[in-house]
TORZA-786477 format. One record per atom (N, C-alpha, C, O, CB): x, y, z. Coordinates in steps of 0.02 Angstrom, whole numbers, plus 32768, in hexadecimal, padded with zeros to 4 digits. Glycine has a CB too. Layout:
! residues N
XYZ;...
This chain:
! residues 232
9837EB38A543;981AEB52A504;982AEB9DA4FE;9820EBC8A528;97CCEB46A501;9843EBA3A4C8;9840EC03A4C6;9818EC20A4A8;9803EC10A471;9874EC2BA4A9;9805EC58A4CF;97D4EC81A4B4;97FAECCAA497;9828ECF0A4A8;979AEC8DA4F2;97C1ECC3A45A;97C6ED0AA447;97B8ED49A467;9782ED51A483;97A8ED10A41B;97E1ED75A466;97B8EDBBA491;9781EDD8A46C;9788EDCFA430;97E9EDFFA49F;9755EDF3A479;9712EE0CA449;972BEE68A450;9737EE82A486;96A9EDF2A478;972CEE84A419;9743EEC7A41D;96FEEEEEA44E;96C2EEE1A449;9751EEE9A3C3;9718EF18A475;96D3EF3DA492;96E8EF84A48A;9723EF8BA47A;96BEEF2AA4E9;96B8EFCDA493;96C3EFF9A491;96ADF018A4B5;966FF01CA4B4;96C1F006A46C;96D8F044A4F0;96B4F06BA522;96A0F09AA51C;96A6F0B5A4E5;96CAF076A54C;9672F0C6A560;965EF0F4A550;966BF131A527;9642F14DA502;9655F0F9A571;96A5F141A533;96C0F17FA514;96CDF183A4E6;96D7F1BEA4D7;96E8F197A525;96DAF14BA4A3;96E9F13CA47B;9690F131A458;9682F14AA421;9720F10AA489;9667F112A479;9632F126A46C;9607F169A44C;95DDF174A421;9628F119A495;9627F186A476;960DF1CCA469;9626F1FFA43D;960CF22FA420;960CF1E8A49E;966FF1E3A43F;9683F20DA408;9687F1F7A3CE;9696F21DA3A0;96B7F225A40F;967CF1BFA3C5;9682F1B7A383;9628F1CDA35D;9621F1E7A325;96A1F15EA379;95E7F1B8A38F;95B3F1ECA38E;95B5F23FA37D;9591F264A35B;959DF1E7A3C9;95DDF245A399;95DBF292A396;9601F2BAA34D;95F3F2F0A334;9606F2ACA3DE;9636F284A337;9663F293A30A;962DF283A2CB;9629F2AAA29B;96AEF268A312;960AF24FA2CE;95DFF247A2A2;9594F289A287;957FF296A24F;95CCF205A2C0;9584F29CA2BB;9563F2DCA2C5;956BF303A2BC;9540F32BA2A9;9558F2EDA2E5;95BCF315A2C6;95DCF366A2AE;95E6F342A268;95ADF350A253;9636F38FA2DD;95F7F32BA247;9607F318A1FD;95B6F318A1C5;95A7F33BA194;962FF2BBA203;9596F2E9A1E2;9555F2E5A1B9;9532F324A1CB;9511F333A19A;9525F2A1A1C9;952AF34DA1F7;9516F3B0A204;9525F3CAA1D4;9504F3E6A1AA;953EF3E2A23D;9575F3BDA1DC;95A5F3E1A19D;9589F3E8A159;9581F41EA13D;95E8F3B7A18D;9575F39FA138;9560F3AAA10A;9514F3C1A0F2;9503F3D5A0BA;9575F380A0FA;94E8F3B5A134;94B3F3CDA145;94A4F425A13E;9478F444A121;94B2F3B3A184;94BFF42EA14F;94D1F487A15B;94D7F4A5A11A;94C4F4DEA10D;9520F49CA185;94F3F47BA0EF;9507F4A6A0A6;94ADF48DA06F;949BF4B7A046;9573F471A074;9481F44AA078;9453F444A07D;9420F474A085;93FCF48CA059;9459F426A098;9421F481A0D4;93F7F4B8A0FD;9404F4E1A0D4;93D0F4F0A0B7;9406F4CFA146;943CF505A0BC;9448F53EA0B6;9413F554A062;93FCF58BA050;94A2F544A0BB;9411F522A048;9403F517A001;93BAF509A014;9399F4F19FE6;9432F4D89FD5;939BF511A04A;9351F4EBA054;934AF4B9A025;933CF4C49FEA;9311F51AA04C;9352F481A03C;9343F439A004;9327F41DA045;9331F42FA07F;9392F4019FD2;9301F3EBA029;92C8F3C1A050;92EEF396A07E;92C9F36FA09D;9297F391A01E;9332F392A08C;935CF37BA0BC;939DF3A6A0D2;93D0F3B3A0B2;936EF33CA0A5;9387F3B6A116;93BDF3D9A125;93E7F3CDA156;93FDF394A14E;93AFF40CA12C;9401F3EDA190;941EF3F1A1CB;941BF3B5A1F0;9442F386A1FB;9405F424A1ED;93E1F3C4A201;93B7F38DA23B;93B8F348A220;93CEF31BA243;935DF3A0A247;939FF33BA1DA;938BF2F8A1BD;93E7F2EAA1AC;93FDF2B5A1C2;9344F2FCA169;9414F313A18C;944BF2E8A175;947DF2DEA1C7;94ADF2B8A1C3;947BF316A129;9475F2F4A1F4;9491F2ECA235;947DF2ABA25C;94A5F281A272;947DF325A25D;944DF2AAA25F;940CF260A26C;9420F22FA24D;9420F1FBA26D;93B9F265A24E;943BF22AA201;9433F1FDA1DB;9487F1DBA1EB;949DF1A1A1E7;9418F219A18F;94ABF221A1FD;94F7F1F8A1FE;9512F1E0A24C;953CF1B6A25A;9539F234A1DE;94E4F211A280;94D4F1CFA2A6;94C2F1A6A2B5;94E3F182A2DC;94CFF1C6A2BA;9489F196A2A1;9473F139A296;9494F11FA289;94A8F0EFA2AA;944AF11AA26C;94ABF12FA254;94DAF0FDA21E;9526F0F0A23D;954FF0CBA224;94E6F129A1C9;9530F11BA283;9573F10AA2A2;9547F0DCA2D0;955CF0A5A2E4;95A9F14DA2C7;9513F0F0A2DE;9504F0C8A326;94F1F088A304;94F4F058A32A;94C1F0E9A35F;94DDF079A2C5;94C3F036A2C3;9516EFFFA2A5;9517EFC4A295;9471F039A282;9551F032A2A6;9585F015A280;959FF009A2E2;95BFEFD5A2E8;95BAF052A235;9599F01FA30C;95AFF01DA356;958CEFE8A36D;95A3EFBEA393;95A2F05CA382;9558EFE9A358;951FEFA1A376;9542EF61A35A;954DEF2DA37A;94BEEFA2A34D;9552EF70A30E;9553EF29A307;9597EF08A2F4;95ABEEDAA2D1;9521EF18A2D5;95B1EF3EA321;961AEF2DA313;9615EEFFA377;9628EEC8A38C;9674EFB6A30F;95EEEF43A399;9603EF4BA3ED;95E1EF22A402;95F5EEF1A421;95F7EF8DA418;9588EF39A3EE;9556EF3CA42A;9532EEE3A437;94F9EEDBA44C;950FEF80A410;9550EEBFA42C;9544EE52A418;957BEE40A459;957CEE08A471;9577EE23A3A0;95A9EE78A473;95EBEE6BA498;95D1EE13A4CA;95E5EDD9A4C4;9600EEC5A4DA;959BEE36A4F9;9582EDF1A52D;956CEDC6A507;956EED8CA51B;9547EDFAA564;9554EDD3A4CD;9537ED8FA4A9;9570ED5BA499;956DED1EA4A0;9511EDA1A45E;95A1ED80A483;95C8ED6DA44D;95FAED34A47C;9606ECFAA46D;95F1EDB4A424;960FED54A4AE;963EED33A4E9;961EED08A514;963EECEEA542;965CED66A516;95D6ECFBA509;95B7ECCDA536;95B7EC9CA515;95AFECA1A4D8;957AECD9A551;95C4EC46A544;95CAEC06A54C;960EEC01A556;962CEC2DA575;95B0EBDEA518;9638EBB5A532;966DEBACA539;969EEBC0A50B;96DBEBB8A50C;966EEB7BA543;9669EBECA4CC;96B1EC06A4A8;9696EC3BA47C;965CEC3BA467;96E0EBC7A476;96B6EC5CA472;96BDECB3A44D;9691ECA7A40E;96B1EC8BA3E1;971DECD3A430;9647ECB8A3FE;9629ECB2A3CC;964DECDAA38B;9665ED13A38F;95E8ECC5A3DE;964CECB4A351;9670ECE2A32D;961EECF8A2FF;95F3ECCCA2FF;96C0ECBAA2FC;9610ED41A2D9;95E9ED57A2C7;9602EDA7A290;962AEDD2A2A3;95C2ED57A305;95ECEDA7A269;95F4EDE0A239;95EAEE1FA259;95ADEE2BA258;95C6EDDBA200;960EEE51A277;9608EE96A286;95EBEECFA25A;95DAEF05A273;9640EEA7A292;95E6EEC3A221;95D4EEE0A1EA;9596EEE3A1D8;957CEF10A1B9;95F0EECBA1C0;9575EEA2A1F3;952CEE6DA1D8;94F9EEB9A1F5;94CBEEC9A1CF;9518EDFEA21B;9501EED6A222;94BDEF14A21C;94DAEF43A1EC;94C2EF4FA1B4;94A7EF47A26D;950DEF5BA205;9528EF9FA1D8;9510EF86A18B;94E9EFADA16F;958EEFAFA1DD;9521EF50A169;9535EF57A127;94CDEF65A115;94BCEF76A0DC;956FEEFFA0FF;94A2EF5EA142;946BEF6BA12C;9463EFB4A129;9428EFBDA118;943EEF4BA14F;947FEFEFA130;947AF031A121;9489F036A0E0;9462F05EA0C7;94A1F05BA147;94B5F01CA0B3;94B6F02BA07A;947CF03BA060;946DF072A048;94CFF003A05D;9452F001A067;9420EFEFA034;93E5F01FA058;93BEF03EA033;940DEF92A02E;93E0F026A09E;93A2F03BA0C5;93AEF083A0B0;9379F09FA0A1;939EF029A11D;93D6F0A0A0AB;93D8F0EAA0AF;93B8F0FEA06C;939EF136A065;9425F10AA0B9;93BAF0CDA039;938EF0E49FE7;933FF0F89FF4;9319F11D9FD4;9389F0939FA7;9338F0D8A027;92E8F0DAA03F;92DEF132A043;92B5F151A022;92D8F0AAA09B;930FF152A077;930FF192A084;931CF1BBA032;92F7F1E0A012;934BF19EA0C0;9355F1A4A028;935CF1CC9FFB;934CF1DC9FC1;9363F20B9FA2;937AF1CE9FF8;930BF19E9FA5;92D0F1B79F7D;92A0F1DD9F97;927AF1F99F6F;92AFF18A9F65;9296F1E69FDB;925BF2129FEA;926BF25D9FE5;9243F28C9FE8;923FF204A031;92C6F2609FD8;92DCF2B09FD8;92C5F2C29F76;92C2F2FC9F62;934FF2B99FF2;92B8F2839F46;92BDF29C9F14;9267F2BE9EDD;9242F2989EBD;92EBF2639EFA;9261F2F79EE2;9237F3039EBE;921EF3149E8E;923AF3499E80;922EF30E9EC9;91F3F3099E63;91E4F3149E1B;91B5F3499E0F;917AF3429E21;91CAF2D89DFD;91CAF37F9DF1;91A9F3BB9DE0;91A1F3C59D91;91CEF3DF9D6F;91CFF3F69E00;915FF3AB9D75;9160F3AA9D2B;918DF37E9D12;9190F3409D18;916EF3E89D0D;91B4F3AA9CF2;9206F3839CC1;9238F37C9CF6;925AF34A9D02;9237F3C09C79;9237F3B69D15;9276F3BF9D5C;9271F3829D82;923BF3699D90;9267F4059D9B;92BCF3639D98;92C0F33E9DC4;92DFF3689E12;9317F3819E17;92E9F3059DA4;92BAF3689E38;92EFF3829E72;930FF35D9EB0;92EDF32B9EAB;92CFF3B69E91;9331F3539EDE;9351F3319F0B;9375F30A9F02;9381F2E49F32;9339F31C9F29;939BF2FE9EBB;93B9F2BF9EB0;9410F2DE9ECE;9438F2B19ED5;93ACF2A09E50;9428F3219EDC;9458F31A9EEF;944BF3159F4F;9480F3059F6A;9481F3509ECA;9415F3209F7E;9406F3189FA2;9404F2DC9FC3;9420F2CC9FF8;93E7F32F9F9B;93D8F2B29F93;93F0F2669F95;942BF2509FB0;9436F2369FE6;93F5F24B9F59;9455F2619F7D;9497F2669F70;94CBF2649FB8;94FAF2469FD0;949DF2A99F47;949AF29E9FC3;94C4F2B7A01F;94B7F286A03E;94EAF268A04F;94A7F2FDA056;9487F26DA050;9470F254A07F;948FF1FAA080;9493F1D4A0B0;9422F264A077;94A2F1EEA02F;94B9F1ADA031;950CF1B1A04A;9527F180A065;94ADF18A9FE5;9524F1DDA040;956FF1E3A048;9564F20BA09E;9596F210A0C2;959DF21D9FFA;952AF221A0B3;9544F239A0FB;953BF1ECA12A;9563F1DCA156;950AF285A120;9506F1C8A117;950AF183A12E;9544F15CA12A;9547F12AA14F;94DFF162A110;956FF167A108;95AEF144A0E0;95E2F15EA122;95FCF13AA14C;95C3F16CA07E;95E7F191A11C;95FCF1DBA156;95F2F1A7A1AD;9617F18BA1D5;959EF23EA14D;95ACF1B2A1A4;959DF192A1F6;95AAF156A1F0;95D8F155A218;9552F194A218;95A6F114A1D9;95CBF0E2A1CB;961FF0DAA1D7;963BF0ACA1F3;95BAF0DDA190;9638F10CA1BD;9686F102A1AC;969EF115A204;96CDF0FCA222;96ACF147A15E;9672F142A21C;968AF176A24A;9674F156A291;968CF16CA2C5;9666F1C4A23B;963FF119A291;9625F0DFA2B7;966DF09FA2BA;9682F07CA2E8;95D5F0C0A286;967FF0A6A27C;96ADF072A287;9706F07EA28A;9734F057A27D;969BF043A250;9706F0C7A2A0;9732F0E4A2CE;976BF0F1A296;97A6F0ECA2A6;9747F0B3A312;9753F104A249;9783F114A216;9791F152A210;97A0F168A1D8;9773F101A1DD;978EF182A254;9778F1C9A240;979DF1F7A1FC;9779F21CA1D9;9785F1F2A284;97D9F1F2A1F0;97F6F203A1B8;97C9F1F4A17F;97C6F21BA150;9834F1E6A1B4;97A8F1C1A17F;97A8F1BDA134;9751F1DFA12B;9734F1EFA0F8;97B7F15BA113;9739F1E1A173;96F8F1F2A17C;96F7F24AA169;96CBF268A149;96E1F1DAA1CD;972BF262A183;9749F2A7A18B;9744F2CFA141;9720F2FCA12C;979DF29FA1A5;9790F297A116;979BF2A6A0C5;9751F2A5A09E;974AF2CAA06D;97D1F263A0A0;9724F283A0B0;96E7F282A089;96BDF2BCA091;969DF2D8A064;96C0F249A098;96C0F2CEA0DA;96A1F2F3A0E1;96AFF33EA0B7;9681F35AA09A;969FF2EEA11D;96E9F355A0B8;9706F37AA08B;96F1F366A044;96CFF38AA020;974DF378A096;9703F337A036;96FCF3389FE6;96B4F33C9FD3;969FF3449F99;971CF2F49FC3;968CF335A00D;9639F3369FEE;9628F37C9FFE;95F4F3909FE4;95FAF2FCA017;9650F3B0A02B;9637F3F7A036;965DF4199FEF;963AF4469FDA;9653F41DA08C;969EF40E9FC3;96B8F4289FB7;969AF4209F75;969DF4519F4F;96EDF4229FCE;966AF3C19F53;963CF3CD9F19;95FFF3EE9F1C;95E2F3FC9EE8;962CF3979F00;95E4F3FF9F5B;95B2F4169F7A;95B1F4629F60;957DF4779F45;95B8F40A9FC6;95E2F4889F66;95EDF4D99F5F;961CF4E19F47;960DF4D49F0D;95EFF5049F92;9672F4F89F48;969EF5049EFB;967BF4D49ECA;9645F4E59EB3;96FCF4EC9EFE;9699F4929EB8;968FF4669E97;963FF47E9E69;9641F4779E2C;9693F4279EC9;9605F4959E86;95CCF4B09E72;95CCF4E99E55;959CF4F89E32;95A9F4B39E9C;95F5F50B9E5C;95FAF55A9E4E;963BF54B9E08;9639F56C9DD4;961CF5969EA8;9659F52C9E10;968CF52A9DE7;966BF4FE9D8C;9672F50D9D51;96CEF4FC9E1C;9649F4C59DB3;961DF49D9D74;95F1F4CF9D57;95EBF4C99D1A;95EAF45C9D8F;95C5F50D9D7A;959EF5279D6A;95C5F56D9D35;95A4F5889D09;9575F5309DA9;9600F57C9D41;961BF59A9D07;963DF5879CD5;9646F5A79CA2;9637F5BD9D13;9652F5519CE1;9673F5209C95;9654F5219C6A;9662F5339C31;967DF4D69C92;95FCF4FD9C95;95E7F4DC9C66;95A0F4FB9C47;9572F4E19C29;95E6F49A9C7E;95B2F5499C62;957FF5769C51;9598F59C9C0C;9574F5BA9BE5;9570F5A99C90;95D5F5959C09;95E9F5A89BD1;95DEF5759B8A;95D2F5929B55;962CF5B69BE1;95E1F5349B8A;95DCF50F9B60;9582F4F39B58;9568F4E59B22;9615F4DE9B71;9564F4F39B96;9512F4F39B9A;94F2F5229B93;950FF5529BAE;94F6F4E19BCF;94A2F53A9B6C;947BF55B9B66;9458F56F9BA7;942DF5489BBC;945EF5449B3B;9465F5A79BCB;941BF5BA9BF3;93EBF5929BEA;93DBF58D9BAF;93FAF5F99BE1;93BDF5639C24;937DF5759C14;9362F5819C5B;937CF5969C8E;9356F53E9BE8;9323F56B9C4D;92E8F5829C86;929DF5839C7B;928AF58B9C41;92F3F5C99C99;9274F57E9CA6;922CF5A29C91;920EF5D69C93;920FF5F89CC7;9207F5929CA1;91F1F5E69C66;91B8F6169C5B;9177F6179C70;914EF6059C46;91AEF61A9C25;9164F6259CA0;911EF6449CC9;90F2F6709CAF;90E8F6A09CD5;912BF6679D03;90D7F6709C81;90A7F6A79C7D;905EF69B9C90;904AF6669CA6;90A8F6BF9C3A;9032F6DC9C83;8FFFF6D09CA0;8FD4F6FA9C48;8FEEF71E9C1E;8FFCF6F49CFE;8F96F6E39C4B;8F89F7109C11;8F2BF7039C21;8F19F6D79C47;8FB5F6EE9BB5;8EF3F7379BF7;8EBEF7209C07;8E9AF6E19C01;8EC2F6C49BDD;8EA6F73F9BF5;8E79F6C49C08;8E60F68C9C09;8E41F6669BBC;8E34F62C9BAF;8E31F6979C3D;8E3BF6B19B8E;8E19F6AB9B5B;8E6BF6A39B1C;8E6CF6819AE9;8DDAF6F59B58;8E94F6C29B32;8EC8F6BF9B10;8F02F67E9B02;8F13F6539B2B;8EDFF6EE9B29;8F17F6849ACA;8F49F64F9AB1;8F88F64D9AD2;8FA0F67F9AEC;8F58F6569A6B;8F9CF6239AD3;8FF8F6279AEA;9023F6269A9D;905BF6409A9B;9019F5CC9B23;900FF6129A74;9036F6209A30;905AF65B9A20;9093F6529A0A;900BF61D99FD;9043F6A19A26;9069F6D59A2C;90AFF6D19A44;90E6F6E29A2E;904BF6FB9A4D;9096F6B09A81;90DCF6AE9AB1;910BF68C9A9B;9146F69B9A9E;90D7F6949AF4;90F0F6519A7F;9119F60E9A5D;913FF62E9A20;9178F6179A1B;90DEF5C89A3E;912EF65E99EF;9154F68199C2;917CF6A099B8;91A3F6A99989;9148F69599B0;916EF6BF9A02;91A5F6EC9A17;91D9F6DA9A40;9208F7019A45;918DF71D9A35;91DAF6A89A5D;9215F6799A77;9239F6449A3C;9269F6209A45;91F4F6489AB7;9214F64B9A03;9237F61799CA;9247F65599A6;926AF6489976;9203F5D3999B;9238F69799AD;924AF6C89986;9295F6DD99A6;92C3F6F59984;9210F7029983;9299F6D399DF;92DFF6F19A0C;9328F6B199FE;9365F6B39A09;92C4F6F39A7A;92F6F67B99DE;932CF65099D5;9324F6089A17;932EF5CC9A0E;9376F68899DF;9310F6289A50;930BF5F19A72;92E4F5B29A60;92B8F5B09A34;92F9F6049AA6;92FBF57B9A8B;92D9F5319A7B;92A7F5319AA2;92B0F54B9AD9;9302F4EE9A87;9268F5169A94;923EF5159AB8;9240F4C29AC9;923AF49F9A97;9203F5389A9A;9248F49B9B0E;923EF4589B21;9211F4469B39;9206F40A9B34;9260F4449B41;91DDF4729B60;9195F4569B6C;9165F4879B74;917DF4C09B73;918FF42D9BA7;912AF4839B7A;90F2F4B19B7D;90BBF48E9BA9;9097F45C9BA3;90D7F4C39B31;90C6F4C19BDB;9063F4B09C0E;9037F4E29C02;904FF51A9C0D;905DF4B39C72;8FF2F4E39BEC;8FC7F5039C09;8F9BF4EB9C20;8F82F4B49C15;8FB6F5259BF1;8F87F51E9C4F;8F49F5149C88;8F17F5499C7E;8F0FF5789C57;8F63F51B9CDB;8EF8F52F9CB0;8EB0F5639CBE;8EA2F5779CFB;8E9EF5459D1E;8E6FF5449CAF;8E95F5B69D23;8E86F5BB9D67;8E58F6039D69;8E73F63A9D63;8ED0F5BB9D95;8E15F5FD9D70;8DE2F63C9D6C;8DDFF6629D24;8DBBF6569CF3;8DF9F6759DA6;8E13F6989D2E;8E0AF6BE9CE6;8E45F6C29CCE;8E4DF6EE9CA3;8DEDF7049CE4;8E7AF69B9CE0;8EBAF69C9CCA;8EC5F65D9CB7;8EA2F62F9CCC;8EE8F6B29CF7;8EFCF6559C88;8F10F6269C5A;8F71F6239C7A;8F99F6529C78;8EFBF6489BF9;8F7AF5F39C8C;8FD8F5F29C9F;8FE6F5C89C6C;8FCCF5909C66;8FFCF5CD9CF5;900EF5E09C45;903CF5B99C20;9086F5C09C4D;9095F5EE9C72;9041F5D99BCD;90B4F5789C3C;90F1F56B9C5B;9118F5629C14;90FAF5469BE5;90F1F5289C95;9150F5759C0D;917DF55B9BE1;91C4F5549BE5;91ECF5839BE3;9175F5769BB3;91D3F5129BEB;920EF5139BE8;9243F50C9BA7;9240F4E29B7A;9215F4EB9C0E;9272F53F9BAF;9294F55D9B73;92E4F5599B8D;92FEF55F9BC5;9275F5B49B61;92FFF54A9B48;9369F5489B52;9364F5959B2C;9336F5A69B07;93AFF4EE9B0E;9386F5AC9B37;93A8F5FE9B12;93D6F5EC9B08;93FDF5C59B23;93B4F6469B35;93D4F6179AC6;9426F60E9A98;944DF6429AC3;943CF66E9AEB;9428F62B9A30;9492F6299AA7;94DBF65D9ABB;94B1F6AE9AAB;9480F6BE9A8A;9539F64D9A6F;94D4F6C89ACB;94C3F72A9ACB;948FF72C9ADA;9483F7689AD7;94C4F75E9A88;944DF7079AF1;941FF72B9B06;9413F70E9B4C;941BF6D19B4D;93E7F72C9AD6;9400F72B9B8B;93E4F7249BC9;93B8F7239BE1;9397F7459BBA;93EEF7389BE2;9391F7139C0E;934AF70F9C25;9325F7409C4D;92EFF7399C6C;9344F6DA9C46;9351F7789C47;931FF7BD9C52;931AF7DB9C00;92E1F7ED9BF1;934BF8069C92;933FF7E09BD9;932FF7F39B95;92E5F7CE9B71;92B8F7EA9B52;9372F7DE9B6A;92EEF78C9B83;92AFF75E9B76;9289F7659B8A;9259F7599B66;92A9F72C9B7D;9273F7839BE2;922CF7939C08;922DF7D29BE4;91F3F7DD9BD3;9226F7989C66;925CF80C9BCA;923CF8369BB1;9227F8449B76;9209F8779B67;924FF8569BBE;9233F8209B59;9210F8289B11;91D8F8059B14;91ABF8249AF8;9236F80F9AD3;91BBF7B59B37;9184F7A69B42;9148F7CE9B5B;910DF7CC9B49;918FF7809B60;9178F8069BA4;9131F8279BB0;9118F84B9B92;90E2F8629BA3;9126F8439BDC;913CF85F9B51;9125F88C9B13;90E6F85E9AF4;90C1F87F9ACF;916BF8999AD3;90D6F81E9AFB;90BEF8079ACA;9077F8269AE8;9074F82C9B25;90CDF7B99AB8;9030F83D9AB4;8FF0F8359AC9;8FC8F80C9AF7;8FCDF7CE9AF7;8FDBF82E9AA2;8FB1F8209B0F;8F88F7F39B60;8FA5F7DC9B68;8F95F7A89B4B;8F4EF7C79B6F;8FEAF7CF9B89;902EF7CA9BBF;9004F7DA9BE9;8FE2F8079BD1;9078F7F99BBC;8FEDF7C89C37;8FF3F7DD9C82;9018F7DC9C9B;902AF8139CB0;8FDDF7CB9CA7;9035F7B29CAA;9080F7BD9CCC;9092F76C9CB7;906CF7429C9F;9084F7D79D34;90E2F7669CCD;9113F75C9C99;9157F74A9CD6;916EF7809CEA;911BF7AC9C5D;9173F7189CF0;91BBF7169D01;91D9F6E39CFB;91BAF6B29CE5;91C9F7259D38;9212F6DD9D09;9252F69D9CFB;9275F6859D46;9298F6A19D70;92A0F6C39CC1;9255F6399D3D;9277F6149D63;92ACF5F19D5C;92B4F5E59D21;925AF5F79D74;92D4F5DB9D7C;930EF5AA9D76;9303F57B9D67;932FF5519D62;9330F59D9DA2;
């Protein structure tokens, strides 16, 4: 009877393909870190080694199972790995958060599904192609980011929010007049209450020619203004 050989992978090959997975998912980790987002270094390094070690488990680690009785079990190598696709969404909704209107972590997410992709590719000993990705996700990560952000700053309106603070007894309407007086769009409005102060939030698009220090300064002109700044 002939038997099939069952592919096995030794130590050293073990480890490096671990390690190659680690320096790659860091990589993209690091530019993360660097940006403080709710996943960084540590979590996208972790994530692209699992995802090699569970693509090593279930190509390698069945080897005695597989070759025991009288003949070479045949079985899907893929059958754990292909469950990272789907498992890693789990993680990468917990990177995404909702602030008011703002959505944040959805390019974080992002990382973390393609550094799994990364430790996967780099588990199943494709390092080139594990390599090219890795590049192309540092290079949309920062040029690619910097480059979208002047294209398309020219053809998009500024916006941002407005923070102010004003007395407790006072209106936010003033303020509202004077941001529809500058031309800007106004897209949402919070106010609150906290002791003797009143926070209004507003988020506003600005037209072409005007900027968002010209806008905090003509606001803090307005009457019972306390203070007054612009977020991103």
């Amino acid at each position: 009877m002939l038997l099939l050989e069952v592919p096995s992978l030794s130590l050293g090959d073990e480890i490096l393909r671990l390690l190659v997975a680690a320096g790659l998912g860091g990589a993209v980790g690091l530019e993360r870190e660097y940006r403080e987002r709710e996943a960084g270094f540590r979590t996208h390094m972790l994530v692209a080694v699992g995802s090699a070690l569970f693509t090593i488990a279930s190509a390698y680690g069945f080897h005695d199972f597989l070759v025991s009785g009288d003949a070479v079990v045949r079985a899907d190598p893929t059958r754990i790995a292909a469950q990272i696709v789907t498992g890693i969404g789990f993680l990468g909704a917990g990177a995404i958060i909702r602030q008011g209107l703002a959505v944040r972590g959805l390019t974080t997410a992002a990382t973390l599904w393609v550094v799994a992709a990364i430790g996967l590719t780099t588990g199943a000993g494709y390092y080139s192609a594990a390599i090219i990705t890795t590049l192309i996700a540092l290079f949309s990560l920062w040029p690619l980011r910097v480059a979208s952000h002047v294209v398309m700053g020219r053809f998009r309106p500024e916006s941002g929010r407005i923070l102010a603070q004003l007395p407790a007894a006072e209106t936010p309407a003033p303020l509202v007049e004077e941001v529809e007086r500058l031309g800007a769009r106004l897209t949402a409005l919070e106010v609150s209450h906290e002791g003797d102060r009143r926070t209004v939030l507003m988020d506003v698009a600005l037209p072409a020619g005007v900027d968002a220090p010209d806008v905090i300064a003509r606001l803090a002109d307005v009457d019972q203004v306390l203070e007054i700044r612009w977020t991103d």
